[in-house]
C-alpha positions in Angstrom: 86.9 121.8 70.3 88.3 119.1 72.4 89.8 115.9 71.2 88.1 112.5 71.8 90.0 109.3 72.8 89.1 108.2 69.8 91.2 111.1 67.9 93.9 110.6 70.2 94.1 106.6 69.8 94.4 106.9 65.7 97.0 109.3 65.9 98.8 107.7 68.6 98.4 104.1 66.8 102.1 103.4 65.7 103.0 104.2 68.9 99.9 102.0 71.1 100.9 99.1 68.5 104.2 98.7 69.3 103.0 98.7 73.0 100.3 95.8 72.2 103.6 93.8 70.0 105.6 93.9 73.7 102.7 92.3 75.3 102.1 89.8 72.7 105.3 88.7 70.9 103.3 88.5 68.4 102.1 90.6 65.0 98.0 89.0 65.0 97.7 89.0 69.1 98.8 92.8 69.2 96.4 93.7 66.2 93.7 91.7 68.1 94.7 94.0 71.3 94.5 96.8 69.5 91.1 96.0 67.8 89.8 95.4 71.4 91.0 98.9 72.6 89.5 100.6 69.5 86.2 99.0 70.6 86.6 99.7 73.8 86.9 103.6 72.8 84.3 103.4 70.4 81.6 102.6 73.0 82.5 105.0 74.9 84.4 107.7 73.1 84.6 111.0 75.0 86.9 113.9 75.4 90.6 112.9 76.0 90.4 115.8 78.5 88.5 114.0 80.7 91.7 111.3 81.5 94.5 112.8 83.2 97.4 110.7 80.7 95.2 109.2 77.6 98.6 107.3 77.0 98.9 105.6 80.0 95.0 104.6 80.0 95.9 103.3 76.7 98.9 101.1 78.0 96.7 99.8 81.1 93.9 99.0 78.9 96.2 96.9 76.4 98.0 95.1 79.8 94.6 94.4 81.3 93.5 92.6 77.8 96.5 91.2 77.3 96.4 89.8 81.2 93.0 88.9 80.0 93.7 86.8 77.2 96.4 85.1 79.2 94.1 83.7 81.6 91.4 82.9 79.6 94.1 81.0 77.2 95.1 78.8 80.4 92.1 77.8 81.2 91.3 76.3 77.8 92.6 72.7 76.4 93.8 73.5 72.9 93.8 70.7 70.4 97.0 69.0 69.3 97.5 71.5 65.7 96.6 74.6 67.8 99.6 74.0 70.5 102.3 73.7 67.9 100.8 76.9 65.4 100.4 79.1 68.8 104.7 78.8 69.3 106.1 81.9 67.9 108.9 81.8 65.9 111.5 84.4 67.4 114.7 85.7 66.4 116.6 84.3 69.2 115.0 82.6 71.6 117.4 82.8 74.6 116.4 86.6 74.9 113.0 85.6 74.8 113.2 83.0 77.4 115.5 85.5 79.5 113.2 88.2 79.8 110.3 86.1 80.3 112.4 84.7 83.2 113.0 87.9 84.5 109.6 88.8 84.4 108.3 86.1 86.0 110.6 86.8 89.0 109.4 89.9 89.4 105.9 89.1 89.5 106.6 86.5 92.1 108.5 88.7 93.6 106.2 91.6 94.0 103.4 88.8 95.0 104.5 89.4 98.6 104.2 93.5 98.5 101.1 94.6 99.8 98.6 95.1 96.6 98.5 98.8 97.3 102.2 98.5 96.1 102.2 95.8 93.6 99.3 98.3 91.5 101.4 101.2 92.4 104.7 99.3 90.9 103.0 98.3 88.0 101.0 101.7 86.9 104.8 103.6 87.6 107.1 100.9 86.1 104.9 98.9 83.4 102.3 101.4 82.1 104.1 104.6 82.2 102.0 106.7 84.7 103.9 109.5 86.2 105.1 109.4 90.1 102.6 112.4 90.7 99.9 110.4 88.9 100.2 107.2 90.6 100.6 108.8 94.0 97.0 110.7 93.6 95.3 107.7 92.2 96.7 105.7 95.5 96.2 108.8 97.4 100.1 108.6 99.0 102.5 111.5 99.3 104.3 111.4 96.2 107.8 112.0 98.4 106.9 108.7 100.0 105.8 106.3 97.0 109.3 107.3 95.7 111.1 106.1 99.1 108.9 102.8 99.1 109.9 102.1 95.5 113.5 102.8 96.4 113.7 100.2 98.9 111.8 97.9 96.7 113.8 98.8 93.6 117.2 98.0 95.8 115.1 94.7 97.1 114.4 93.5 94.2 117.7 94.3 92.4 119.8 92.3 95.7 117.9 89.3 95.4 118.6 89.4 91.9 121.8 89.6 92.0 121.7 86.8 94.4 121.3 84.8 91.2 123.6 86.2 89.0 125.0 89.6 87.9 123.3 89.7 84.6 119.6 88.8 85.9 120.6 91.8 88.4 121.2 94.0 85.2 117.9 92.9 83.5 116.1 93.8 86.3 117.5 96.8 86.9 117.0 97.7 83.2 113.2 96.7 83.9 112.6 98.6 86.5 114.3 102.0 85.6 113.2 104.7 87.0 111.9 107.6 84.8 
């Protein structure tokens, strides 16, 4: 017998919740990602067979709620006691505010790649998808997304170090290739 997602999510929970605490900074935001995903599965639990990577779907599910949550916190006016019990406290704060940075960069950066590319970069780079995955989702010669994210990659990493040496490095770290 097959496994569902459902089987595959509880044993791979240690694992997707350290994924969701990435996202979120934050111990109750990535339990609240997580308790979305499991009701996501448990709607529509079915084999694990019939998704290619189960893993990845995983990670793209917690980055789409995640993204989700973002957008939905912007557009609402939090009360005076909710704005300063939302700041997380941090062990150091400079790394947090670099790679938050670093990551905004990139997303502006990317902003100007054709979307085709941007969704490409983001399955490969941010949700763990393999090269031959992502190139038969985006139906693109798998030899040719891996030039196009060369050039990007080098792009990226030059205009980076346009700015310093070290954002260079972070980048670079961000956006290593697998």
């Amino acid at each position: 017998m097959q496994k569902k997602l459902s089987e595959v999510f509880v044993e791979q929970y240690q694992a997707l919740l350290g994924v969701a605490f990435q996202l979120t900074r934050n111990e109750e935001d990535a339990l609240d990602l997580m308790q979305d995903l499991a009701e996501t599965i448990a709607r529509n639990d079915r084999p694990s067979s019939s998704i290619e990577h189960p893993m990845a779907f995983f990670r793209t599910c917690l980055r789409n709620a995640r993204i989700n949550s973002l957008k939905k916190s912007q557009r609402e006016v939090p009360s005076e006691p909710e704005v300063f019990s939302q700041i997380p406290g941090t062990d150091s704060v400079e790394s947090d505010v670099v790679g938050s940075a670093a990551m905004a960069w990139l997303k502006r950066e990317l902003e100007s790649y054709p979307l085709e590319m941007r969704e490409a970069f983001y399955l490969y780079f941010f949700d763990g998808y393999s090269l031959d995955e992502v190139a038969k989702k985006l139906n693109i010669n798998k030899n040719t997304l891996s030039q196009r994210f060369v050039r990007i990659r080098s792009k990226l990493v030059k205009k980076a170090s346009d700015q310093s040496l070290f954002f260079a490095l972070l980048v670079l770290f961000l956006l290593k290739p697998r």
